[in-house]
N, C-alpha and C positions, 0 to 999 in steps of 0.2 A: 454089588451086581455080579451075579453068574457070569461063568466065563464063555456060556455059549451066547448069555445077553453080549456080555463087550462084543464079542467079534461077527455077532450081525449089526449092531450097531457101528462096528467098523466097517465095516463092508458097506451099510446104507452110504454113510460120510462118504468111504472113498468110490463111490458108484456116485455119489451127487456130485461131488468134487469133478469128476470127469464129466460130468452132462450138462452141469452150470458152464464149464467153462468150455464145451461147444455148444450150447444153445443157448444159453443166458439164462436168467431167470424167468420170463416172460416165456420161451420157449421149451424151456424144461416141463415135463410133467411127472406127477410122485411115480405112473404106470412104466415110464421108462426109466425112472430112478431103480425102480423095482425090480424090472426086467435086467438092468445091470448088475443088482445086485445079485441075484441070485434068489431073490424073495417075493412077497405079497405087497401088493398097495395098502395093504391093511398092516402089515407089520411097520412099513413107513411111516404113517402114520400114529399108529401105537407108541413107538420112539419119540419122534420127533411135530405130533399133530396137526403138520401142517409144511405146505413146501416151503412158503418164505421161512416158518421159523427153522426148516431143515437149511434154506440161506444160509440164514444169520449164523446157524452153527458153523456150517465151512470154511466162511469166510473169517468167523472170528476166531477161527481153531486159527487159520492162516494169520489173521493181521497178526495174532499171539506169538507166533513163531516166527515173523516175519522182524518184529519187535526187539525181540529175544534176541536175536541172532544177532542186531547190530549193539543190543547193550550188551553180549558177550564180548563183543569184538573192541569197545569202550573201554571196559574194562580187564582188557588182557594188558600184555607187556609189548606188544608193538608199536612202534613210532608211530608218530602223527601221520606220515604219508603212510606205512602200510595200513593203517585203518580206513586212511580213505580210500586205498585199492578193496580191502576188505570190505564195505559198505557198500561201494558203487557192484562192486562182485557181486555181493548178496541183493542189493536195490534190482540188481539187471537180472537177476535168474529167477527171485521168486515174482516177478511183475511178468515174465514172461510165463512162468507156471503159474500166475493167476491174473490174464492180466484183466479182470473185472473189478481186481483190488482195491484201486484208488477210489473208483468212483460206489463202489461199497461202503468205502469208510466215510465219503463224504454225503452218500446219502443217512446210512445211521447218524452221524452228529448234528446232520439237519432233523431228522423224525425221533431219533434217544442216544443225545449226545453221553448221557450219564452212561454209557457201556461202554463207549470207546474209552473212554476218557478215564472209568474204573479202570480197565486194563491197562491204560497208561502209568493211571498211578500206581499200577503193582511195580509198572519199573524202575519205578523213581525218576523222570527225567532229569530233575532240579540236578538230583546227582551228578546222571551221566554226564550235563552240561558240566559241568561243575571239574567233573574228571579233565575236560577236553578244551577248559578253560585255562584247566593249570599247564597241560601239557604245551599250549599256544601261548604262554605266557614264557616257558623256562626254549620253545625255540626262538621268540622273539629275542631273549635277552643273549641267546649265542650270534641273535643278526643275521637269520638264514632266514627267518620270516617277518613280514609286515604282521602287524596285528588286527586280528580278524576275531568276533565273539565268537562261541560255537553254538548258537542258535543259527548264524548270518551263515555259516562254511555248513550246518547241515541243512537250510532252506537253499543253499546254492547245489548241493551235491545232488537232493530230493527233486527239485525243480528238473535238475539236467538227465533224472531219471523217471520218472514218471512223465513228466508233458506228453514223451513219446509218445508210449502207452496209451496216455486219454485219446490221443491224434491221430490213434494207428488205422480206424475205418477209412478216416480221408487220408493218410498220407499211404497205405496201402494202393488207396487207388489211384493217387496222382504218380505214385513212383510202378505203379503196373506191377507192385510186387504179392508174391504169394504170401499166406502167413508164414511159409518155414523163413522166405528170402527177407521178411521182413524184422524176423525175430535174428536173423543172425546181422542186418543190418545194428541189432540193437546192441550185440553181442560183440560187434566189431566199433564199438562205439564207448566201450568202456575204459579201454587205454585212451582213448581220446577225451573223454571227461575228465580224470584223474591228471592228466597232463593237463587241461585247461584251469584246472582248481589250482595245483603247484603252481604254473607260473606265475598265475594272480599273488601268490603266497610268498613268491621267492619275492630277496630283495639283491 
């Protein structure tokens, strides 16, 4: 691809990337994807032929990276708690810079699971569990932790970070708060996570 093709088609992504995630999908339109970018309705769809499947690109650029980021952090050289600081870090920033995510990923695996699930398997989960198994395995036997599988410690860390997210139109409105007060409620909430997962952990 020409490199003046990548960087309108970069510019489409990150012009849709910003209008999905103040108008949703239902609310977006390709005319104002287009107006952000800098381009034509018709160039929009020349790229991408269509808004949902211009969706399905942004967000699956994102689950990609979103993915990526926590099996880098698996597989570095930090302890078992700093990865769970690393993980809820990354779980809380990129759910806030997208926070349509969750429910993206669970609508694709309801209407074509085989895409999520392709991308999963480029990261090898089995692996990464596999890494986080061993590392819970050699803190148990020094006695600093109960034993916990790491499917069970990453649907406890995912859960305490996403729920928000899916909650946030009604707890926005029961807590009276704005989206900035709400995202930094989310923000001040991640030392509080990490510390509820260790103590479950300590013995």
């Amino acid at each position: 691809m020409a490199e003046k093709d990548q960087n309108t088609e970069q510019a489409i992504l990150q012009a849709a990337r910003k209008v999905f995630n103040q108008k949703g999908l239902d609310g977006a339109t390709v005319q104002v994807i287009a107006d952000e970018a800098g381009t034509t309705k018709s160039m929009v769809n020349y790229y991408f032929r269509s808004k949902e499947k211009l969706f399905a690109a942004v967000f699956l650029s994102a689950f990609r990276h979103f993915f990526s980021g926590i099996a880098a952090f698996i597989q570095s050289d930090f302890s078992l708690k700093e990865k769970i600081e690393k993980i809820v870090e990354l779980d809380t920033q990129k759910l806030i810079e997208f926070p349509q995510l969750p429910v993206f990923i669970l609508n694709e695996i309801n209407r074509n699971g085989e895409i999520v699930f392709a991308h999963l398997q480029e990261l090898n989960p089995g692996n990464l569990f596999a890494i986080i198994d061993q590392q819970i395995d050699s803190e148990v036997k020094k006695g600093t932790i109960r034993k916990i599988k790491a499917y069970e410690l990453f649907m406890s860390i995912q859960g305490l970070t996403i729920f928000p997210i899916l909650c946030k139109p009604l707890m926005s409105k029961i807590l009276g708060a704005t989206e900035l007060e709400y995202d930094n409620i989310l923000l001040e909430r991640k030392k509080m996570i990490v510390e509820m997962i260790w103590k479950y952990l300590s013995v």
